[in-house]
N, C-alpha and C positions, 0 to 999 in steps of 0.2 A: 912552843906554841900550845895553849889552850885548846885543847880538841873537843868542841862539842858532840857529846851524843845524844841519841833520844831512846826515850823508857825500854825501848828491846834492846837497848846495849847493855843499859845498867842493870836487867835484868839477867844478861848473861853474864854481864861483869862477878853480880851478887853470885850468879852459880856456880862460875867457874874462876875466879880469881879472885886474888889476895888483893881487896880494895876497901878504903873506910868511906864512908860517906860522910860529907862535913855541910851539915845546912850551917849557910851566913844569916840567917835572917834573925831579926829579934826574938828576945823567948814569948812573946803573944804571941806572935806568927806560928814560932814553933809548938806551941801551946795547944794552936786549934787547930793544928793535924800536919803529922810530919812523915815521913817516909819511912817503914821497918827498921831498925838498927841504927838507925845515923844519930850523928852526934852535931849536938849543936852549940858552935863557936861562933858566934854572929862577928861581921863583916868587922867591925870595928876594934874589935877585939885583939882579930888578930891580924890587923894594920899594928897594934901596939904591942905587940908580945908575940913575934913570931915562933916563940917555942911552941904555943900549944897545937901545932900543925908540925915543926919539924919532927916530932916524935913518931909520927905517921910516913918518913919518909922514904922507910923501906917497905913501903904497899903504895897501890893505885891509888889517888886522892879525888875522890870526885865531890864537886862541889856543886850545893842545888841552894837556891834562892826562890822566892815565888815566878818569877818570869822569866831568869835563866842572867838578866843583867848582872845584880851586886856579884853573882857568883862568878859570871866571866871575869871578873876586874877585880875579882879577890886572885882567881887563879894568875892571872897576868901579873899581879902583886909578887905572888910565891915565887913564879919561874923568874921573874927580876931577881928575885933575892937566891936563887939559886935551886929551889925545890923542879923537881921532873915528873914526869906521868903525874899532869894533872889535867882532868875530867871535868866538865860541864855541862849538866845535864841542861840540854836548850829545852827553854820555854819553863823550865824549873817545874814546882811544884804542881801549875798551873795544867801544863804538858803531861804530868805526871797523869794525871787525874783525867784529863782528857783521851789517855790511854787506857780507860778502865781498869787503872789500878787503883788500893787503898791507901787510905792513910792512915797511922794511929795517933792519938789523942792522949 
């Protein structure tokens, strides 16, 4: 099961656990501001090429989109195919930002 959290998890996540952050969204999205450290594999990508996430799959995998959708249904994707502790950040990007956090560019 896809466990969504919101910005104070994955701020605790970021502090205190072995977790990668994987934005799905296209790289314009990711272009014009994305979350500290994460990496971006947009949604489709990695429908077709699930290695580039199972390399991650001894860490926490949280996965952020703009509004928390592509990334819940990416995650549900993974746990199908076999990946675990995977994260959702609800409300994505969008959520992000509405918590008074930044974004970098």
């Amino acid at each position: 099961m896809v466990i969504n959290i919101i910005p104070d998890d994955l701020i605790e996540m970021i502090n205190n656990e072995d977790c990668v952050i994987i934005d799905v969204r296209e790289k314009f999205e990711y272009d014009s501001g994305h979350i500290k450290n994460s990496i971006l594999i947009p949604m489709y990508d990695i429908f077709n090429d699930m290695d580039l996430v199972k390399k991650y799959s001894n860490k926490k995998i949280v996965l952020v989109c703009s509004s928390g959708n592509r990334s819940h249904y990416t995650g549900e994707f993974l746990e199908e195919n076999g990946l675990k502790d995977i994260y959702n950040l609800y409300n994505g990007v969008y959520g992000w930002e509405m918590y008074d956090n930044t974004l970098e560019v």
